[in-house]
C-alpha positions in Angstrom: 9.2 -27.9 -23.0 6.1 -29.6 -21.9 3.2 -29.3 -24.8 -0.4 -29.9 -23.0 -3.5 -30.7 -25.2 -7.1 -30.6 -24.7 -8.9 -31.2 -21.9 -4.9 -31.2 -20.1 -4.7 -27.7 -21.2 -8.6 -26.7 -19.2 -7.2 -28.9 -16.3 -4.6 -26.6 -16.0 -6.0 -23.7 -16.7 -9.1 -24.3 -13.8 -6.3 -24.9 -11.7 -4.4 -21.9 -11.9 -7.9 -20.1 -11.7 -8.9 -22.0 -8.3 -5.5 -21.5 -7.1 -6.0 -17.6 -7.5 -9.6 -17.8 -6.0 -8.0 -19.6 -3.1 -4.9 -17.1 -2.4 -5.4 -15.7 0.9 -6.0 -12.5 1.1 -3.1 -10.0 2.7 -4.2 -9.1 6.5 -4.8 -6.0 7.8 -2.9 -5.6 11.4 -4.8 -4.6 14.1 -3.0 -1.4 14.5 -3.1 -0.6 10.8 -7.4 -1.3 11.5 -7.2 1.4 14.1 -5.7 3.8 12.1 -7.6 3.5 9.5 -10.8 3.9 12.1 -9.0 7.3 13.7 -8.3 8.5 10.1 -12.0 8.1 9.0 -13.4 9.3 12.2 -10.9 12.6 12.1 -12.2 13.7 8.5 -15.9 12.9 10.0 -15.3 15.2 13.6 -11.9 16.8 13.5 -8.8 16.2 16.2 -10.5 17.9 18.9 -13.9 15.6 18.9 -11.7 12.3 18.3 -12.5 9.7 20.7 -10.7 6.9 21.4 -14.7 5.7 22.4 -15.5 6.0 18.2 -12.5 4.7 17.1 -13.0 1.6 18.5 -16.4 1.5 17.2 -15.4 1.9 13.6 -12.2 -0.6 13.9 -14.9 -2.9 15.0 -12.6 -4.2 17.8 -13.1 -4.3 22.1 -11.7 -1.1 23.5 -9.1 -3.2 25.1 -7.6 -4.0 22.0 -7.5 -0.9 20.7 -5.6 0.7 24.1 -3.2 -2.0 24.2 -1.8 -0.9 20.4 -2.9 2.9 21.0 -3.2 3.7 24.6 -4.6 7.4 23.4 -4.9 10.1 20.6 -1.3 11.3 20.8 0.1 7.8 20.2 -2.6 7.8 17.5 -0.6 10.4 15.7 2.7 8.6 15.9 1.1 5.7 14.6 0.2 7.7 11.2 3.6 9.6 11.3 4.9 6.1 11.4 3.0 4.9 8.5 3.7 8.4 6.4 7.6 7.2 7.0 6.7 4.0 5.9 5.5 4.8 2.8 8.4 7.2 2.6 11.1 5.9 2.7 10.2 1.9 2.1 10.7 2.4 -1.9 14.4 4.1 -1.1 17.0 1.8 -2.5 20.7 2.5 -2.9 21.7 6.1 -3.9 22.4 7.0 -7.6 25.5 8.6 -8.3 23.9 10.7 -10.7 21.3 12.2 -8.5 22.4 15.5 -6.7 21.3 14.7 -2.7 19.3 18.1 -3.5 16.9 16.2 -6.2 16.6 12.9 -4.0 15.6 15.3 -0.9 12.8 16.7 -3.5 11.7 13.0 -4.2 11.4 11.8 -1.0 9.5 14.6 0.6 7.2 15.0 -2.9 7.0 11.0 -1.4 5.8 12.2 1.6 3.4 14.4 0.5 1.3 11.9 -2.2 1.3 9.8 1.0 -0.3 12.5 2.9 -2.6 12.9 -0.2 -4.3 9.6 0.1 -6.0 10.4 2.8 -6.1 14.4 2.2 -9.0 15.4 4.5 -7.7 13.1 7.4 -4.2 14.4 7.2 -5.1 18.4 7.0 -7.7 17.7 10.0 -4.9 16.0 12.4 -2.3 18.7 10.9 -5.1 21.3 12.1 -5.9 20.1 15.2 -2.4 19.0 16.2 -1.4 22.3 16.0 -4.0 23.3 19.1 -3.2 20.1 21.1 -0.1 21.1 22.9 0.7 17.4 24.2 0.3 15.6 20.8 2.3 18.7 19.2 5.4 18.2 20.9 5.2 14.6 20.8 4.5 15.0 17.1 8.0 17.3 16.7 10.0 15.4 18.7 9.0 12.4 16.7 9.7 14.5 13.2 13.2 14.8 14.5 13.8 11.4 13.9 11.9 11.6 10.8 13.7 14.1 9.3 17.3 12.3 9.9 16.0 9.3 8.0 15.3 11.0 5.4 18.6 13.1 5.5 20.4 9.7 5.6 18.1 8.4 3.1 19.3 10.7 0.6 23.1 10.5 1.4 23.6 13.8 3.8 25.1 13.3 7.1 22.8 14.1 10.1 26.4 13.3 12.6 28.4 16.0 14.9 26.5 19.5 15.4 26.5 19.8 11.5 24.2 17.3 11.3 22.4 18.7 13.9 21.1 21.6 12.1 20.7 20.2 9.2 18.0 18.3 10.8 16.6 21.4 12.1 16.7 23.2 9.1 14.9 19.8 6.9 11.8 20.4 9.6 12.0 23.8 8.7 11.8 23.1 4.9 8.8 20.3 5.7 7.0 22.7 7.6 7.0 25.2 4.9 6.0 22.9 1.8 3.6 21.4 4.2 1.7 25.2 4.8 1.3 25.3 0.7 0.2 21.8 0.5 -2.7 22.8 3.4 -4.0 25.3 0.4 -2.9 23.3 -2.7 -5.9 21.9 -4.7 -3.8 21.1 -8.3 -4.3 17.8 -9.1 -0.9 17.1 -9.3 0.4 19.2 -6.4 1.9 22.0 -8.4 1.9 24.3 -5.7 3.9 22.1 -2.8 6.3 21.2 -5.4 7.1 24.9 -6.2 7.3 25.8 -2.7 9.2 22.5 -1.9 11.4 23.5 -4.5 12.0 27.2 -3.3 12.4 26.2 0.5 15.7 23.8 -0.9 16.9 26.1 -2.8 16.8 28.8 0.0 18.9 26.2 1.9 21.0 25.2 0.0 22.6 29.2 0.6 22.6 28.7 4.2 25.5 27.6 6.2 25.5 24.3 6.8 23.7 23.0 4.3 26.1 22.7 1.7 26.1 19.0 1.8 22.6 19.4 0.0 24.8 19.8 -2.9 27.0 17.1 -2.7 27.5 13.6 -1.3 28.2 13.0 1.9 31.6 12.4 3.2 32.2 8.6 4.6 31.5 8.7 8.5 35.1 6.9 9.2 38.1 6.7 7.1 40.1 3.5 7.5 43.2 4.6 9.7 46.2 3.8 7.7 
């Protein structure tokens, strides 16, 4: 063990301090910038008013820049559905055994919604407007497909064969749901999606084909013997 003393110990200490002063700062990607501009600028005008003209203003960047990341509104969404994903399914390490794929499914998309939460007005004004913007809505479900697989795989059900299939179709079904009662849910600790969260699984889990909610899935290949 190395003992300092005195004016060793302040040396030290002044440098540990200028080394933290001096730590660069984590950067911001230009895409990330320009979501965060379109997120602001939605909660200030709604989906409708959103121009690719004020986004660029507010991301403080040439207009060029921002079409070469974004080229227009609906790729603006897929940029944010992207990032919801992100901060979905990024913390998701291995399954445990002792969850039920039922009570990861309810973790993930609780996940999904405290993402949505952090920027709550932004989020309800692109669901709103999305909904009336036939171009960016089915860009927005096709692109929820693959969403909703991930997150099936992510909490150890199968999304292969036609099983799979709708099972995928029925996890949309279940997001669209919780995601009506967290539109009107103003608990602080979003009581209100996670009852209705909680009803819409059950409710599937009755369904055919969604009995693998209530077990692990099965491996994908079994070694031929």
């Amino acid at each position: 063990m190395i003992q300092l003393r005195g004016n060793e110990t302040i040396a030290v200490m002044a440098t540990k301090k200028s080394a933290k002063k001096s730590a660069p700062k984590q950067s911001v990607s230009v895409k990330d910038r320009i979501i965060d501009a379109a997120l602001e600028e939605v909660a200030a005008v709604g989906w409708r008013d959103l121009s690719m003209d004020n986004v660029t203003s507010r991301a403080e960047l040439t207009l060029g820049e921002v079409l070469l990341e974004v080229p227009s509104k609906t790729y603006l969404l897929l940029g944010f559905i992207d990032r919801i994903d992100a901060r979905t399914l990024g913390p998701v390490t291995r399954l445990n055994p002792e969850d039920t794929p039922r009570d990861r499914l309810f973790e993930i998309l609780m996940r999904r919604f405290d993402a949505l939460n952090d920027t709550r007005d932004a989020a309800k004004a692109v669901v709103t407007g999305v909904a009336r913007d036939p171009a960016a809505f089915i860009a927005g479900v096709c692109r929820i497909e693959r969403s909703s697989a991930a997150i099936l795989s992510a909490a150890g059900i199968s999304t292969s064969g036609l099983l799979g299939m709708a099972r995928i179709q029925g996890l949309k079904a279940i997001a669209a749901y919780s995601l009506r009662a967290w539109m009107q849910d103003d608990s602080a600790d979003l009581s209100k999606t996670m009852a209705a969260l909680d009803k819409a699984l059950a409710r599937a889990e009755k369904l055919a084909g969604f009995t693998g909610f209530r077990r692990r899935a099965e491996p994908e290949a079994k070694a031929e013997s």
